[in-house]
DOTOR-702512 format. One line per 10 residues: number of its first residue (from 1); their letters; for each residue x negated, y, z negated of C-alpha. Coordinates in pm, whole numbers. Example, Ala and Ser with C-alpha at 12.3 -4.5 7.8 and 13.67 -1.06 7.14 Angstrom:
1 = as = -1230,-450,-780; -1367,-106,-714
This chain:
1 = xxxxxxxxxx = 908,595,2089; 744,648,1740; 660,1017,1598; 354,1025,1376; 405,1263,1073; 119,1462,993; -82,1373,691; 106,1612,443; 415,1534,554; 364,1161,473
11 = xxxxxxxxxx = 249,1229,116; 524,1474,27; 797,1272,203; 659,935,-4; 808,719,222; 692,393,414; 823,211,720; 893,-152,707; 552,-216,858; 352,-35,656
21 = xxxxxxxxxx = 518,-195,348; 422,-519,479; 87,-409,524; 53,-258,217; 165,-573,32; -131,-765,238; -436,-553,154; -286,-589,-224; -268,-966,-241; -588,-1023,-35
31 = xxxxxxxxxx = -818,-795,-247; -659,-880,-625; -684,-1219,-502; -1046,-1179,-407; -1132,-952,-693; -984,-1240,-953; -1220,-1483,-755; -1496,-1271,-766; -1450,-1152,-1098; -1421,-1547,-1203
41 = xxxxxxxxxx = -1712,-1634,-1103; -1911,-1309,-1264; -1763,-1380,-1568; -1818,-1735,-1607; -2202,-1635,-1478; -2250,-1434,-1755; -2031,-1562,-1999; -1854,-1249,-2094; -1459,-1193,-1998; -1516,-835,-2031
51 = xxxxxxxxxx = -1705,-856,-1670; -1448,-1047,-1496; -1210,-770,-1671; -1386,-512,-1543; -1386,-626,-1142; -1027,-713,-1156; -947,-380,-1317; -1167,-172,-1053; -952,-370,-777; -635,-278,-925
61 = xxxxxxxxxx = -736,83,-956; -910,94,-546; -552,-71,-449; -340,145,-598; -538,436,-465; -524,296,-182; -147,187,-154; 65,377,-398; 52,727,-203; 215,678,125
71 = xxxxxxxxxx = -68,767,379; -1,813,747; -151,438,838; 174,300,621; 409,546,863; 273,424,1220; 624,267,1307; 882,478,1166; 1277,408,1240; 1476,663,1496
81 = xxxxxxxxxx = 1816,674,1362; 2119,782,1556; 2245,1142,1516; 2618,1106,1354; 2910,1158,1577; 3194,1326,1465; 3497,1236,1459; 3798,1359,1646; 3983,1323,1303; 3748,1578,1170
């Protein structure tokens, strides 16, 4: 049903199924949301907005590591198209 590119090929193609997108857009929100939380409540403990900076900013940087490239877990349910038909016009 669904062909797994190899690791290489996924990060030179660049390309993400629908269901890896939706994934991808998950992790994102749950761990900047968690990281702003977090990050919150260091920097209100203590008292300096260069903390909370900080955590948010390491989040931002382990997510885009983490989502930007498009690794094979993003490519798990790629879409078979159809081979074109020709035409008898053609």
């Amino acid at each position: 049903m669904s062909s797994n590119p190899g690791f290489f090929t996924c990060l030179r193609e660049g390309q993400m199924d629908f269901v890896g997108q939706a994934k991808a857009v998950k992790f994102f929100t749950i761990v900047l949301w968690a990281a702003g939380i977090i990050g919150f409540l260091i920097g209100s403990a203590t008292d300096r907005f260069l903390n909370a900076f900080l955590v948010l900013f390491a989040a931002f940087l382990v997510c885009g590591l983490t989502v930007i490239p498009s690794w094979p877990i993003f490519n798990r349910n790629r879409l078979q198209f159809q081979k074109v038909k020709q035409s008898k016009n053609d």
